[in-house]
C-alpha positions in Angstrom: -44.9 -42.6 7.4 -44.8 -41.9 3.9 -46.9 -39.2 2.2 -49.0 -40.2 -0.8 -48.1 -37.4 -2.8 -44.7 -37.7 -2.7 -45.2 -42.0 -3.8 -42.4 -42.3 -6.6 -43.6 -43.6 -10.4 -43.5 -47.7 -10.2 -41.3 -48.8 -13.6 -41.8 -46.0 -15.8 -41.8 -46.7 -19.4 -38.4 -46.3 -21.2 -36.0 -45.7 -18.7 -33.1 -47.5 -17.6 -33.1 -50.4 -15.6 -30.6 -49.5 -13.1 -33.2 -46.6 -12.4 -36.2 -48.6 -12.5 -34.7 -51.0 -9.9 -33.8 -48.0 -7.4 -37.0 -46.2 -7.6 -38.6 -50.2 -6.8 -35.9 -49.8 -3.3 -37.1 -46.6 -2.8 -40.8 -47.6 -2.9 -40.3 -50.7 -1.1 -38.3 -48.7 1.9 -41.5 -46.5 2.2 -43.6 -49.4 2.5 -45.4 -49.5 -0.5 -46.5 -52.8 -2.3 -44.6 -54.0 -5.6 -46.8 -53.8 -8.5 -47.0 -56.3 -11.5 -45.8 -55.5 -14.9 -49.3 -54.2 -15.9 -49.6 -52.8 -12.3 -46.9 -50.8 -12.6 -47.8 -49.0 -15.8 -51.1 -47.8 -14.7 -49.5 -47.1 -10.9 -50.1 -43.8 -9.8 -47.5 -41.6 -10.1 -46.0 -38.4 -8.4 -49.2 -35.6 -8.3 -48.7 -32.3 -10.7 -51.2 -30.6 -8.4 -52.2 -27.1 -9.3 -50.7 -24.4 -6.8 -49.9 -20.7 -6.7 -46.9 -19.0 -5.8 -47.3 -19.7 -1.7 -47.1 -23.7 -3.0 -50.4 -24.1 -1.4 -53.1 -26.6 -3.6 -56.3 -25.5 -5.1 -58.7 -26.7 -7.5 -57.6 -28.3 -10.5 -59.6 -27.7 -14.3 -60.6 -31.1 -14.4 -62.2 -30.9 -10.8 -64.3 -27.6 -11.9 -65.4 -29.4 -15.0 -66.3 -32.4 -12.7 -68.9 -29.7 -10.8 -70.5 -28.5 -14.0 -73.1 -31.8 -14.0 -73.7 -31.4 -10.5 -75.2 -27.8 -10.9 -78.0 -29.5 -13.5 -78.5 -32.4 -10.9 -79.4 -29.9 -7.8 -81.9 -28.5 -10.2 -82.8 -32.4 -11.3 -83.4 -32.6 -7.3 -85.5 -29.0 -6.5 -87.4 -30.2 -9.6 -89.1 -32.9 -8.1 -90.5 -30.3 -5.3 -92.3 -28.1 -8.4 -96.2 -27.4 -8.5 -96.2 -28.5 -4.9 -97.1 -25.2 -2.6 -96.9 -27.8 0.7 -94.6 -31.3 -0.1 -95.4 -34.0 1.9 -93.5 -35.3 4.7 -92.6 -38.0 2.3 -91.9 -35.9 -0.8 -89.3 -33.7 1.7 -87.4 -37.0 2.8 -87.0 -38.3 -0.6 -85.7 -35.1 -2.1 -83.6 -34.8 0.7 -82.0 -38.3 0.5 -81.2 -37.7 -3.4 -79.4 -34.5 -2.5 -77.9 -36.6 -0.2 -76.6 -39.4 -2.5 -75.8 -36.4 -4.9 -73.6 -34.2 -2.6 -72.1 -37.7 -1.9 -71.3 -39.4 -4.8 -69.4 -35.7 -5.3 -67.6 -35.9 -2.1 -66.3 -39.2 -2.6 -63.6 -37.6 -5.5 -63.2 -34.5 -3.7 -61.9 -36.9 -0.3 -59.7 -38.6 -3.4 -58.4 -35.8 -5.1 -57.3 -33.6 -1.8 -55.2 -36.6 -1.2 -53.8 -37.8 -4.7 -54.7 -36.2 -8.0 -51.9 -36.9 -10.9 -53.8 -34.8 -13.3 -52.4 -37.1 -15.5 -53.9 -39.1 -18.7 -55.1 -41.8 -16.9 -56.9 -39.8 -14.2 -58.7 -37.7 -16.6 -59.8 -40.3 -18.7 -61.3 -42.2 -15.7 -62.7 -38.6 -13.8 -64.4 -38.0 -17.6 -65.7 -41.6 -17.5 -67.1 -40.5 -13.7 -68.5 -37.1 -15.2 -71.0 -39.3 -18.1 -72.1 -41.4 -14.6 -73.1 -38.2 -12.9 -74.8 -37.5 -16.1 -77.0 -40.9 -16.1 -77.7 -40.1 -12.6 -78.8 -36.2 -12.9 -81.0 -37.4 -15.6 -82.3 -40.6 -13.1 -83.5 -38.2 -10.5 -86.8 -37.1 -11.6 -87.8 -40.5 -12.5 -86.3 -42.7 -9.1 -87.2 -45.1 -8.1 -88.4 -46.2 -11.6 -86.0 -45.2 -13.4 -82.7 -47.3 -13.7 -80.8 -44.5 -15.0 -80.0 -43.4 -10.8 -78.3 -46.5 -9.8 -76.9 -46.9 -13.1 -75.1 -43.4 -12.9 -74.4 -43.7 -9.6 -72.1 -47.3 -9.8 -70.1 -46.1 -12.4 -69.8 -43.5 -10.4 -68.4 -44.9 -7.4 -66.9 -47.4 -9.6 -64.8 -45.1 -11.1 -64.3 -44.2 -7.6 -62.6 -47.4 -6.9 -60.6 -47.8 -9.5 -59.0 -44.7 -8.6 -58.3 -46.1 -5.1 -56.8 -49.4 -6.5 -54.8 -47.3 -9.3 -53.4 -45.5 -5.7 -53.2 -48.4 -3.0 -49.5 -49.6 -4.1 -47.5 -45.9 -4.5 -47.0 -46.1 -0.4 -47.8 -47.8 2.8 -50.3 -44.7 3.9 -52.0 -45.1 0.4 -52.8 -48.3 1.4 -54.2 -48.0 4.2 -56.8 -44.8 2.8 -57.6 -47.1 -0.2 -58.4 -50.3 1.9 -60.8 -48.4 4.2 -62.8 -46.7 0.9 -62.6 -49.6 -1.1 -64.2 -52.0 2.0 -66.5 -49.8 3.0 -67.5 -48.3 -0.8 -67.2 -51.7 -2.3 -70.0 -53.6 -0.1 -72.0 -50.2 -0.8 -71.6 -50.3 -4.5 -72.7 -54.6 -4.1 -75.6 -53.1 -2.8 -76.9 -50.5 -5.2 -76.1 -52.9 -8.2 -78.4 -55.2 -6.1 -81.0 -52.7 -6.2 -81.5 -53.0 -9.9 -82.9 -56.8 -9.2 -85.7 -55.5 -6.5 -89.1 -54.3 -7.7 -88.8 -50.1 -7.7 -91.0 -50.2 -4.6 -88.3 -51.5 -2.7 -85.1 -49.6 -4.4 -85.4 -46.7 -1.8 -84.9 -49.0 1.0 -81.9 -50.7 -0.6 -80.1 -47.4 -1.6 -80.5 -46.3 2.4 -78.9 -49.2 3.2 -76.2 -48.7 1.2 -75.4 -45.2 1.9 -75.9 -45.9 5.5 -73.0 -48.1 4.3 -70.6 -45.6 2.8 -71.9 -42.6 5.2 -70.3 -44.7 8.1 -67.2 -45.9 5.9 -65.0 -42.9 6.8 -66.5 -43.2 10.7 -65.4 -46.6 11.3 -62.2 -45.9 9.7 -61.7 -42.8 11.0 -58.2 -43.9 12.9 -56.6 -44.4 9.6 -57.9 -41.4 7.7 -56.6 -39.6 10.3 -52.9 -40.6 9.8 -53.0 -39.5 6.4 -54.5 -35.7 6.6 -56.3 -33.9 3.6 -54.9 -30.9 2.4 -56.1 -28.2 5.1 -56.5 -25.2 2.3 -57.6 -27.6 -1.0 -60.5 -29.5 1.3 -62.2 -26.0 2.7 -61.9 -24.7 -1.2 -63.8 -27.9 -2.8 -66.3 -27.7 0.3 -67.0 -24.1 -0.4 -67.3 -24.5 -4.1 -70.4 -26.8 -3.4 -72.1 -24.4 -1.2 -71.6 -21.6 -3.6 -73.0 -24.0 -6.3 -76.1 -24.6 -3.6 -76.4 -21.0 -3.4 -76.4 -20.6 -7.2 -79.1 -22.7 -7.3 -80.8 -21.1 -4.2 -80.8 -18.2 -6.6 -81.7 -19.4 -9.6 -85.2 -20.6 -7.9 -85.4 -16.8 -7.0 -85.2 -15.5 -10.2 -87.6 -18.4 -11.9 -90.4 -16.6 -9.5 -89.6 -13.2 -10.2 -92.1 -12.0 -13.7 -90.3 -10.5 -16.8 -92.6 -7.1 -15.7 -92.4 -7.1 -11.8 -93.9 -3.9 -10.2 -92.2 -2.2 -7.1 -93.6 -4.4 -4.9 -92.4 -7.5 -6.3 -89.4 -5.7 -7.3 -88.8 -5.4 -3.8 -89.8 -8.6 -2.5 -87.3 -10.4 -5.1 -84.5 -7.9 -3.6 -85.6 -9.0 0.0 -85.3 -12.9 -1.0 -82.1 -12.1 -2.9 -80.7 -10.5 0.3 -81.3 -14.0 2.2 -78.9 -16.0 0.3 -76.3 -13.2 -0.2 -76.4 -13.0 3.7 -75.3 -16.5 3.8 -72.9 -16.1 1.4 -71.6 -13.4 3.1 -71.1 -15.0 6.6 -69.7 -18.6 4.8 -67.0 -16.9 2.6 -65.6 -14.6 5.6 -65.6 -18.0 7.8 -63.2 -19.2 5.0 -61.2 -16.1 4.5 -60.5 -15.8 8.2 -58.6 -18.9 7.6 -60.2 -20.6 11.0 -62.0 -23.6 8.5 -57.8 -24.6 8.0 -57.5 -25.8 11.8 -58.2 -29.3 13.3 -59.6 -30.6 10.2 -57.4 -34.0 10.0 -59.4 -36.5 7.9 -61.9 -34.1 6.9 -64.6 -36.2 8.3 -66.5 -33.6 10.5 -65.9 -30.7 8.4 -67.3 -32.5 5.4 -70.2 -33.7 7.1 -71.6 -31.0 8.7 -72.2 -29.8 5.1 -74.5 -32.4 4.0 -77.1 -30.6 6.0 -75.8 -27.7 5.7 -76.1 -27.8 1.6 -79.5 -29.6 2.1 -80.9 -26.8 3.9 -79.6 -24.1 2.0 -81.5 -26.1 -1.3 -84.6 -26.1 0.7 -84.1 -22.2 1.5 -84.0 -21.7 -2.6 -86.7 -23.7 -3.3 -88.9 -21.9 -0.4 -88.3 -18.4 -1.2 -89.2 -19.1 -5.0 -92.5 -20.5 -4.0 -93.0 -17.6 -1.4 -92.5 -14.8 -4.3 -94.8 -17.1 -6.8 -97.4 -16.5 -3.6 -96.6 -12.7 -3.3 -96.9 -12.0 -7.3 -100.8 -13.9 -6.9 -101.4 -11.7 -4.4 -101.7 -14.3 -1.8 -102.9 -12.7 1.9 -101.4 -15.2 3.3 -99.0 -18.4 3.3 -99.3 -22.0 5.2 -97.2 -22.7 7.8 -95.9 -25.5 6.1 -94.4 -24.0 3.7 -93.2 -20.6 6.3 -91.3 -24.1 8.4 -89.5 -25.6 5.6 -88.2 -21.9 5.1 -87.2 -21.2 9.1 -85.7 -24.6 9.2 -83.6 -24.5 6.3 -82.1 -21.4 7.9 -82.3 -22.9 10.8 -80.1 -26.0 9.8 -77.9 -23.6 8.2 -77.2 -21.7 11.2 -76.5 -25.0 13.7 -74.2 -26.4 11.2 -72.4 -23.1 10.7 -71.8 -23.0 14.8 -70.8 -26.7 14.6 -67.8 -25.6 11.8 -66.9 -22.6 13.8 -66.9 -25.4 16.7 -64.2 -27.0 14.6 -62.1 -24.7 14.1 -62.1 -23.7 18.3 -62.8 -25.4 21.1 -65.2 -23.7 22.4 -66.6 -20.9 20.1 -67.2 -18.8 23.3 -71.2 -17.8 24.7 -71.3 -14.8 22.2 -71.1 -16.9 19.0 -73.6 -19.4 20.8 -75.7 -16.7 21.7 -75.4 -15.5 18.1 -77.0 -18.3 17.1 -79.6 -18.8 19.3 -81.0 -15.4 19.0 -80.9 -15.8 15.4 -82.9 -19.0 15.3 -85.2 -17.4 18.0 -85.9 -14.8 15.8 -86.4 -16.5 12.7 -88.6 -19.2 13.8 -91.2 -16.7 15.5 -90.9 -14.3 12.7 -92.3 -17.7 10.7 -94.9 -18.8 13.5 -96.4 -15.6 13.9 -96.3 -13.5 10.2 -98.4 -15.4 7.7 -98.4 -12.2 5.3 -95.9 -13.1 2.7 -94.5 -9.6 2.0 -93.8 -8.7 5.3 -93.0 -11.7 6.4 -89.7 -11.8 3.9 -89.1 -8.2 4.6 -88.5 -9.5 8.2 -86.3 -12.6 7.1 -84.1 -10.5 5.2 -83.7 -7.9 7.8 -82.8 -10.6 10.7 -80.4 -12.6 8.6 -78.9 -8.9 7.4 -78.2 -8.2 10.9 -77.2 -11.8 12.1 -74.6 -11.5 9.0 -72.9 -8.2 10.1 -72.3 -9.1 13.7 -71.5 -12.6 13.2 -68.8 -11.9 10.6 -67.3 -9.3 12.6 -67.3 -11.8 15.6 -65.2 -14.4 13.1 -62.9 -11.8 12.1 -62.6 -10.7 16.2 -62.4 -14.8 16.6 -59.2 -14.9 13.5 -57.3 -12.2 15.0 -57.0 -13.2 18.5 -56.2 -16.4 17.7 
């Protein structure tokens, strides 16, 4: 089967037409479709992908530039959470579904890129064109539903998305088949969000679950031809990880806006208690990448990119929590509600699950030490939330379990890399 990103150009401009005619053999031998005239000069053509000396593929400008407007939208989304010591149930679910359709609608070119990526004119014009969507739709957030500006951003979006996909579907018979399964799947979900903007805005949430139900279960149902065409083991983990730092940016971010300009040494020391939360993560995430165990069994990506859509959710949560507990410590607050002591224990709670569910990836079995890990770390940080409503002490306690649960459960991944 042929490889997509060795598909040859289809009828480059000014070259002869002896050569022309043999790359069209070549193409047709590795089953690709022949293009029409206009086809051809828009075809996608043989990637220039950014690697280091080893040859192995990384991030390209372009894509890092693509992030940039993705950073304002997580703020876009935490925003809609502000002034609120205890969201609803309601509030929670829709901020969480917008992170969702924003982690998404990023994925989607990530999933495109690992596989293709000329980093040619043509790309960058239409990835630029797909950077002014996620613009419309950072700014859509605080106002959805009422706002158009969401659904608006978020088909041109996915448009551009599919354009990309038609651009690649002729350069070889494995091309094909990836682009027919996105452009299915993604195409009856993009019918239904430019359907949303004809339904009152009561009803435009429903609608857009309906369509990313849609597109969530795209790369499920055609999960048997993904597979045939891998993603790039070491540029997938790098994009994945990029967006979790970026989460964890903005996790930090939220714990600076709560910190004053003048704190004293207790809030000094609270702020370096919340700070050591997300650091913790960081730490325990990056040496899971570094050990190199993220590169196994990936295949189409599927699993490994999904288990960070709650993954990332949860970490935004845990930003967003540990601001408002600080804003609670600096009033001098006696205590917190529970509500709000949850939300933070879950969110590291998610975290952790998904975390064992990527290690569960990358091994068979992770073994009853890195299970037992985990349990005693959610054990511990859901009845240090139950039972300490005091919001200094109650961080101090956080920050000490997740400082422990990151020292032995890194050196359990780098145990886990060398024996393997």
């Amino acid at each position: 089967m042929a490889n997509p990103a060795q598909a040859r150009p289809l009828r480059p401009v000014g070259r002869p037409a002896s050569a022309i005619i043999e790359d069209v053999r070549r193409v047709r031998a590795d089953g690709a479709l022949r293009p029409g005239r206009l086809a051809a000069r828009f075809a996608l053509r043989p990637p220039r992908r950014s690697a280091d000396e080893t040859g192995q593929r990384h991030a390209t400008w372009l894509e890092l530039f693509f992030d940039l407007v993705f950073v304002l939208a997580m703020g876009a989304v935490v925003g809609r959470l502000d002034h609120v010591l205890v969201p609803s149930l309601p509030t929670l679910l829709a901020a969480g579904g917008l992170f969702v359709v924003v982690q998404f609608a990023w994925a989607g070119q990530v999933f495109y890129d690992t596989r293709y990526d000329p980093d040619d004119t043509q790309h960058r014009l239409l990835v630029l064109v797909a950077v002014a969507g996620a613009g419309a739709l950072t700014l859509g957030v605080s106002g959805a539903p009422h706002s158009v500006l969401l659904p608006v951003g978020y088909l041109v979006v996915r448009g551009v998305l599919l354009l990309l996909y038609l651009r690649a579907r002729p350069s070889s018979a494995a091309a094909r088949e990836v682009a027919t399964v996105y452009l299915t799947g993604f195409g009856v979900g993009w019918l239904i969000w430019l359907a949303s903007l004809a339904v009152p805005a009561s009803v435009r949430p429903a609608v857009w679950a309906v369509a990313m139900t849609v597109e969530l279960a795209t790369p499920w149902l055609g999960l048997r031809r993904l597979s045939r065409s891998p993603v790039d083991v070491v540029h997938l983990p790098e994009r994945m990880g990029q967006f979790a730092i970026i989460v964890l940016g903005s996790a930090l971010a939220n714990v600076l806006a709560a910190v004053p300009i003048h704190p004293g040494p207790r809030m000094a020391a609270a702020a370096a208690a919340a700070f050591a939360i997300p650091a913790s993560v960081w730490w325990v995430y990056t040496t899971f990448i570094n050990t190199g165990l993220a590169l196994t069994r990936l295949r189409g990506g599927q699993r490994y990119a999904y288990l960070h859509l709650p993954m990332s959710t949860g970490l935004l949560l845990l930003g967003w929590s540990l601001g408002e507990v600080l804003r609670q410590i600096d009033a001098n607050a006696r205590t917190i509600p529970l509500a709000l002591r949850l939300i933070l224990a879950a969110s590291l709670v998610a975290w952790m699950l998904c975390g064992l569910g990527l290690n569960w990836l990358s091994a068979r079995s992770p073994g009853t030490r890195r299970i037992a890990l985990t349990g005693g770390g959610i054990g511990a940080v859901t009845a240090i939330a139950v039972a300490v409503p005091h919001p200094f002490p109650m961080l101090l306690l956080v920050a000490a379990t997740l400082g422990g649960y990151a020292v032995l459960l890194s050196r359990h991944l780098v145990g886990m890399a060398k024996a393997s």
